[in-house]
KOLVEX-304803 format. One record per residue (C-alpha): residue in three letters; y, x negated, z. Coordinates in pm, whole numbers, padded with zeros to 5 digits, always signed. Layout:
N
AlaYXZ;...
END
This chain:
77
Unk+03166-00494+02009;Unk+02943-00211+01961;Unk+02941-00022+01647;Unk+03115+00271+01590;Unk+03014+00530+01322;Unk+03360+00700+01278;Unk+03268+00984+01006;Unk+02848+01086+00962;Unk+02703+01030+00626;Unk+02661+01290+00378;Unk+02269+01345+00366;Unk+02189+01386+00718;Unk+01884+01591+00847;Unk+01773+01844+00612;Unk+01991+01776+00333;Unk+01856+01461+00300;Unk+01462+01596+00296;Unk+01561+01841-00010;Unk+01760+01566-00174;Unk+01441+01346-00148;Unk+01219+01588-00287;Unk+01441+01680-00587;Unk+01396+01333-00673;Unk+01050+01294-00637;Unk+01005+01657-00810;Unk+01252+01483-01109;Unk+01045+01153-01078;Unk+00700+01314-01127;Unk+00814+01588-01389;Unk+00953+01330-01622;Unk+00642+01099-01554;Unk+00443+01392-01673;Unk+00606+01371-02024;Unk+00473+01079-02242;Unk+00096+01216-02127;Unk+00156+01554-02207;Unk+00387+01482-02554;Unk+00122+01152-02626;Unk-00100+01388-02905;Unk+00176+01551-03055;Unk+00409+01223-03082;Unk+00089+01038-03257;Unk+00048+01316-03508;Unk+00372+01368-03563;Unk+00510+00996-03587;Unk+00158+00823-03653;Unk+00255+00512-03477;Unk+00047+00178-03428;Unk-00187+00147-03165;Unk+00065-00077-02984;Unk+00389+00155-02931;Unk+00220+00429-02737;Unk+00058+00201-02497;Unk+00385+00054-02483;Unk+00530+00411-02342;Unk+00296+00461-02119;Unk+00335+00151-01944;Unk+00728+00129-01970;Unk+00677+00535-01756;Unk+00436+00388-01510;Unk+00667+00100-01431;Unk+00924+00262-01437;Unk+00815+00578-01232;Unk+00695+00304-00946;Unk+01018+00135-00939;Unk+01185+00328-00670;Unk+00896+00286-00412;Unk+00868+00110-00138;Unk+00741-00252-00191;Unk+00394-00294+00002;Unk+00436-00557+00291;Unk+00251-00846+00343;Unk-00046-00853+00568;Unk+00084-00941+00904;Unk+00431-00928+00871;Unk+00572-00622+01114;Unk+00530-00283+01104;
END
């Protein structure tokens, strides 16, 4: 039985291109942050060496988390 798609989705076509790039736009503007807040966070909070290395790597994780996982040499397209 062949399936049927009874109603379209709601990002179709263009919509779904500007919905994308909101996200990325979001997703790089609030990577930005810690780097641009890092001097003024240290002066004003004068942490240890350890929790602003910490933020930076929790926002790089976290900024790569929704991207695509790399595939394995030889394994489809």
């Amino acid at each position: 039985m062949p399936h049927v798609i009874r109603r379209p989705g709601v990002l179709e076509g263009t919509s779904s291109a500007d919905f994308l790039a909101t996200v990325h736009v979001a997703n790089d503007a609030i990577t930005a942050m810690p780097g641009a807040l890092l001097p003024t966070l240290l002066e004003r909070f004068q942490p240890g060496p350890t929790t602003p290395a910490l933020i930076v790597a929790v926002y790089s994780i976290a900024s790569s988390a929704d991207a695509p996982a790399p595939r394995a040499p030889g394994r489809g397209v």
